[in-house]
C-alpha positions in Angstrom: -21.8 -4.7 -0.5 -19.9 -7.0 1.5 -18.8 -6.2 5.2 -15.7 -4.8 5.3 -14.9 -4.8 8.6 -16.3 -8.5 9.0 -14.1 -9.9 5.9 -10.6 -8.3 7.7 -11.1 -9.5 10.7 -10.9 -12.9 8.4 -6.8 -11.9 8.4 -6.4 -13.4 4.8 -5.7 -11.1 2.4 -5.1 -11.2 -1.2 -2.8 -8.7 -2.6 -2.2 -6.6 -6.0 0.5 -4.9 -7.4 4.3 -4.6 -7.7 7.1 -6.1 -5.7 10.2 -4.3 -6.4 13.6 -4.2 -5.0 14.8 -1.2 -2.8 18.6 0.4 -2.5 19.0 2.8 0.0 22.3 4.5 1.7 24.0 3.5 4.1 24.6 4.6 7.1 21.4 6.9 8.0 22.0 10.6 6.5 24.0 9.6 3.3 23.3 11.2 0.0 23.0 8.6 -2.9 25.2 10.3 -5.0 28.0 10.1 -2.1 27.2 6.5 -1.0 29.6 3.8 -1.2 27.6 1.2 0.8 23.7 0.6 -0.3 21.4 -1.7 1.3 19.0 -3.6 -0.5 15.4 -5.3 0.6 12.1 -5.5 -0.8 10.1 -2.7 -2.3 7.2 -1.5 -4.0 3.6 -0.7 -2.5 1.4 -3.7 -2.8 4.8 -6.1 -1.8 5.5 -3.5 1.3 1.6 -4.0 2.4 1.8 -7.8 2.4 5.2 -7.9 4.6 3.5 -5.7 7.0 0.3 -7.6 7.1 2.4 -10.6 7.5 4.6 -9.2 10.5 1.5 -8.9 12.2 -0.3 -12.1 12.4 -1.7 -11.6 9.1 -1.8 -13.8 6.1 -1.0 -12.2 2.8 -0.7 -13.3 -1.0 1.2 -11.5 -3.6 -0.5 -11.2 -7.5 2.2 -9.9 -9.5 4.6 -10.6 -12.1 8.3 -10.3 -11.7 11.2 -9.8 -13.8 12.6 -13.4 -14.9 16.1 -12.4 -13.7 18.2 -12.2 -10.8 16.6 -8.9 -9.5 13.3 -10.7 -10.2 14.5 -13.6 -8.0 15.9 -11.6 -5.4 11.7 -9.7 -5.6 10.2 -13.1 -4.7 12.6 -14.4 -2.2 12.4 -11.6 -0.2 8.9 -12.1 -0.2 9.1 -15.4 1.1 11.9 -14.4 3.6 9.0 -12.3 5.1 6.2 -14.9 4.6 4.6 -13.7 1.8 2.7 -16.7 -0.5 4.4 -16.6 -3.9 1.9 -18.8 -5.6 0.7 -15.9 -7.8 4.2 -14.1 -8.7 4.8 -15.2 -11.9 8.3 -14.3 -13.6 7.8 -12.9 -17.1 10.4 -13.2 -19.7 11.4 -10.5 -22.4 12.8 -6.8 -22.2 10.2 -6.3 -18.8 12.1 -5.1 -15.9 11.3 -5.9 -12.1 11.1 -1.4 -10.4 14.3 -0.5 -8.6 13.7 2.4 -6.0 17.5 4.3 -5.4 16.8 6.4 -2.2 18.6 8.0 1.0 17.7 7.6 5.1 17.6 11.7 4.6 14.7 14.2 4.8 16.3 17.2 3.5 16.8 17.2 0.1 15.1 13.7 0.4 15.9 11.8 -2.9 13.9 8.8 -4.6 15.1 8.0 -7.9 12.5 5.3 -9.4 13.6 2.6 -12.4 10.4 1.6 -13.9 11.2 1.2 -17.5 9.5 -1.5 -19.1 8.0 -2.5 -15.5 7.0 -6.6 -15.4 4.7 -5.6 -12.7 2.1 -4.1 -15.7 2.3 -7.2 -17.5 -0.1 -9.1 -15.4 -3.2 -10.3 -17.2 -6.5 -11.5 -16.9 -5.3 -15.1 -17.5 -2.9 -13.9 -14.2 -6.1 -13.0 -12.1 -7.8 -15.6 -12.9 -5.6 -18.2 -11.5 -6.2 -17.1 -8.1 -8.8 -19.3 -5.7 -10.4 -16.1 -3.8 -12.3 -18.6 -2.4 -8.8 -18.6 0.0 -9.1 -15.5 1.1 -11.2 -12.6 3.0 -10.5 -9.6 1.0 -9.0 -8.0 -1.7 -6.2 -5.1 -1.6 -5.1 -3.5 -4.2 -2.5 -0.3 -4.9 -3.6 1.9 -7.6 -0.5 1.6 -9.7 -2.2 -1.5 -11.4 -4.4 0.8 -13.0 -1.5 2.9 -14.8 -1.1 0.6 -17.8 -2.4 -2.3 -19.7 -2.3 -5.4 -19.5 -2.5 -4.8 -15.5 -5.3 -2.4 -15.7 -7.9 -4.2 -17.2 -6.8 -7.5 -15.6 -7.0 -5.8 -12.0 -10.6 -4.7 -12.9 -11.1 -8.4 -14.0 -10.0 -8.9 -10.3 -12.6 -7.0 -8.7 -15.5 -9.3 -10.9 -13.9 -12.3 -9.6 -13.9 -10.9 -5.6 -17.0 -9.8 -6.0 -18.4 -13.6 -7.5 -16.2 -14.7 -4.5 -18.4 -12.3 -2.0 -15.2 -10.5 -0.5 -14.5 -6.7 -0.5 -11.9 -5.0 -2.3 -9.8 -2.6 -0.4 -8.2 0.1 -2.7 -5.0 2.2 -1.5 -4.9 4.9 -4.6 -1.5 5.5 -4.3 -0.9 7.7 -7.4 2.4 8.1 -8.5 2.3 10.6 -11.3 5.7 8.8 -13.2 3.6 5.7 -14.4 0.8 7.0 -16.0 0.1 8.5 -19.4 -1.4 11.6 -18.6 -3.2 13.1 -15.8 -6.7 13.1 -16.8 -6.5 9.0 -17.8 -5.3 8.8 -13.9 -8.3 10.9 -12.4 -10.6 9.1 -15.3 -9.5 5.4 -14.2 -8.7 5.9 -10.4 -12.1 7.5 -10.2 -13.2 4.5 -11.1 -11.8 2.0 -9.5 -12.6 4.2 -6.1 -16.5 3.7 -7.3 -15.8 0.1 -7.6 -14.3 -0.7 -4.2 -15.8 -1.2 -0.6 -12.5 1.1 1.0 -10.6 3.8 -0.2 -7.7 5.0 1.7 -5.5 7.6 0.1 -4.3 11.2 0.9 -5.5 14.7 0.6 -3.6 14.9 -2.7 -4.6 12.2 -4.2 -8.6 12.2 -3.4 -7.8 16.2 -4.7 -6.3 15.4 -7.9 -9.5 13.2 -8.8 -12.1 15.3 -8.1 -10.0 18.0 -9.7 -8.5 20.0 -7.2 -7.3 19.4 -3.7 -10.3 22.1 -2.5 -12.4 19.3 -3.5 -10.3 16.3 -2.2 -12.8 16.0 1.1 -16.1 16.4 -0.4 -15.1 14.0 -2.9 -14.3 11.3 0.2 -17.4 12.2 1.6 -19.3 11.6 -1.8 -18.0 8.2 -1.7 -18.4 6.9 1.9 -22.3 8.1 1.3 -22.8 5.4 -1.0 -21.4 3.4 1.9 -18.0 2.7 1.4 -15.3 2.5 4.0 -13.5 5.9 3.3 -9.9 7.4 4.9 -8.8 10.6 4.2 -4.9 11.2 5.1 -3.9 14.5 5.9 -0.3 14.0 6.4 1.2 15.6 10.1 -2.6 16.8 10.6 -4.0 13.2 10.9 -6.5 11.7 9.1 -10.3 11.6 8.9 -12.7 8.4 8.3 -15.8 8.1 7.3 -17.7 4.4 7.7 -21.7 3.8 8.3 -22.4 7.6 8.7 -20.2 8.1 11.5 -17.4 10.6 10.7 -14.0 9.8 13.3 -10.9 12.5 13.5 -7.7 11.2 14.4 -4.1 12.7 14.9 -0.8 11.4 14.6 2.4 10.1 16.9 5.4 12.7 15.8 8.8 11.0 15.6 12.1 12.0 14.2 11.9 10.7 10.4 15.0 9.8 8.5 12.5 8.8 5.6 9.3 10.0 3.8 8.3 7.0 2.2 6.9 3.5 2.9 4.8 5.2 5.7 1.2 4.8 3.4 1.8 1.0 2.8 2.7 0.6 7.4 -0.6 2.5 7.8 -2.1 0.2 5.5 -1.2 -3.4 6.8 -1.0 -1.6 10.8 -4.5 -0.4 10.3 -6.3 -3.8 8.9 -4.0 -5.9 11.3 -5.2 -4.0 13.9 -9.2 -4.2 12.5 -8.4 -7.8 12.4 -6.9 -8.5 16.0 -10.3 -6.9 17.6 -9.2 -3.2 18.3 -12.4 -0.8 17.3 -11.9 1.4 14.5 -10.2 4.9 16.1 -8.1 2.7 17.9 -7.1 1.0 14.6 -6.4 3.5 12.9 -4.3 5.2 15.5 -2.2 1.7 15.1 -1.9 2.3 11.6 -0.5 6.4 12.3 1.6 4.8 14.9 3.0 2.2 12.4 3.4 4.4 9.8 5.7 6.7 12.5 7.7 3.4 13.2 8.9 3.2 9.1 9.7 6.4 8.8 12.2 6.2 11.6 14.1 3.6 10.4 15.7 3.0 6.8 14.1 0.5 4.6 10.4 0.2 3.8 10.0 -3.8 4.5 12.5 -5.1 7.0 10.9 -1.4 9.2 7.6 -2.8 8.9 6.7 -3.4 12.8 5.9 -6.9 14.8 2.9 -6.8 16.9 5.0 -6.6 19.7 7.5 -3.6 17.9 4.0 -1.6 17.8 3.0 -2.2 21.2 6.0 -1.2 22.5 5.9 1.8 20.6 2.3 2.8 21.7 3.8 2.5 25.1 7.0 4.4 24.6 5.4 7.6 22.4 3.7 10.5 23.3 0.4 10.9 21.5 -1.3 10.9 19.3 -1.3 14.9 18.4 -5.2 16.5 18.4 -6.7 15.9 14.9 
């Protein structure tokens, strides 16, 4: 198994998933079906990941496909507004639709209406995947909404052969979001999988729950995995988060802030924690970076243009109280 920590500190990062674009109301505390003013930016997990990765001295790599339209367009220059490489989003012609994400700066009655009809994103293929020189890069990251639907499924798993002929680890958020798959038990089946084929699994109480079948058993089945010696985080929402790498078992908490948002706050934890791996920080500290960027997006509206600097996080670490007792 490659070294995980070894291969982030290498700061290039190859990245799969969707890019999507985000509408949210304007100002801060506006209901969508009362808005008159929406802003718009780049969404989606895997494209969220690689602006934050990118905002903080990272270098990050999109593999994706793209609606060819203006909304796919708008996908891929907004990735390259934040830095992003584009060599691997490919626009795909047809009926496929790039995801539009309607949602609110709100958390009452916090709303999130998802467009994924015909999503482009799930038409990437292995002919996709293997276009890409991982040679280029240090590790692989991928979001688990690949997985949801072929072509993208098998062609993501195609991915993980060609990292692993490359010698670099794949890092797997599992981000499950019920609304793209078929049926539950092909998500637990598939996820389940792709966990036992990746060096690092980050993902919350839910979702390691719902693959082992219940969220009693979320924890063991974390545990389970980092014993064959992967690089495991457990989330636990406001009660922090617990790791597990080389045997050693680390409980960290969380810095409270005053959230106008739920989401984008797994993807900020995501790029803040491996930037943070990469710039030298041990690992508690890192992921206390990650909690403390993931606070920073959920302050703000928008998932992308939110994601913190280097600087935005160090000032925050210095302003904030915390982190809370895991």
């Amino acid at each position: 198994m490659a070294n995980v920590i070894d291969a982030i500190k290498g700061r290039k990062f190859v990245v799969f998933g969707r890019a999507g674009m985000d509408m949210y109301a304007d100002p801060i505390g506006t209901k969508s079906e009362h808005a008159q003013v929406f802003k718009a930016d780049l969404g989606g997990s895997s494209a969220n990941i690689c602006a934050g990765l990118v905002k903080l001295g990272c270098e990050a790599a999109l593999v994706t496909s793209v609606s060819d339209d203006a909304v796919g367009r708008f996908a891929t220059n907004r990735l390259e507004h934040y830095g992003v490489e584009t060599t691997y989003v490919r626009p795909e012609g047809g009926e496929a639709r790039t995801s539009l994400a309607i949602y609110e700066s709100c958390i009452e009655d916090f709303q999130n209406v998802i467009y994924r009809n015909g999503a482009a994103d799930f038409e990437v293929t292995e002919e996709d995947v293997d276009r890409v020189d991982y040679s280029r890069f240090t590790a692989l990251i991928t979001a688990g909404t690949v997985f949801a639907a072929e072509p993208s499924r098998g062609a993501t798993f195609k991915a993980f052969e060609n990292a692993r002929a490359a010698g670099i680890p794949v890092l797997f958020d599992i981000d499950y979001r019920p609304y793209s798959w078929p049926s539950p038990q092909v998500a637990a089946d598939v996820l389940t999988q792709a966990g036992k084929a990746s060096d690092m699994i980050v993902g919350n109480d839910e979702e390691f729950g719902f693959m082992a079948g219940g969220i009693d058993k979320g924890l063991d089945m974390a545990k389970r995995l980092a014993d064959d010696g992967r690089f495991v985080i457990y989330k636990m929402g406001h009660e922090g988060a617990v790791t597990f790498y080389e045997g050693e078992e680390i409980r960290t908490g969380i810095y409270p802030v005053d959230a106008v948002k739920p989401n984008g706050a797994g993807d900020s934890f995501m790029s803040g924690l491996l930037a943070s791996i990469a710039d030298g920080h041990d690992l508690k500290t890192a992921i206390l970076r990650g909690s403390a960027s993931a606070s920073i997006v959920v302050s703000k509206p928008g998932c992308a243009p939110s994601m913190p600097t280097t600087d935005q996080l160090n000032d925050f670490l210095a302003a904030h109280a915390g982190p809370t007792a895991p």
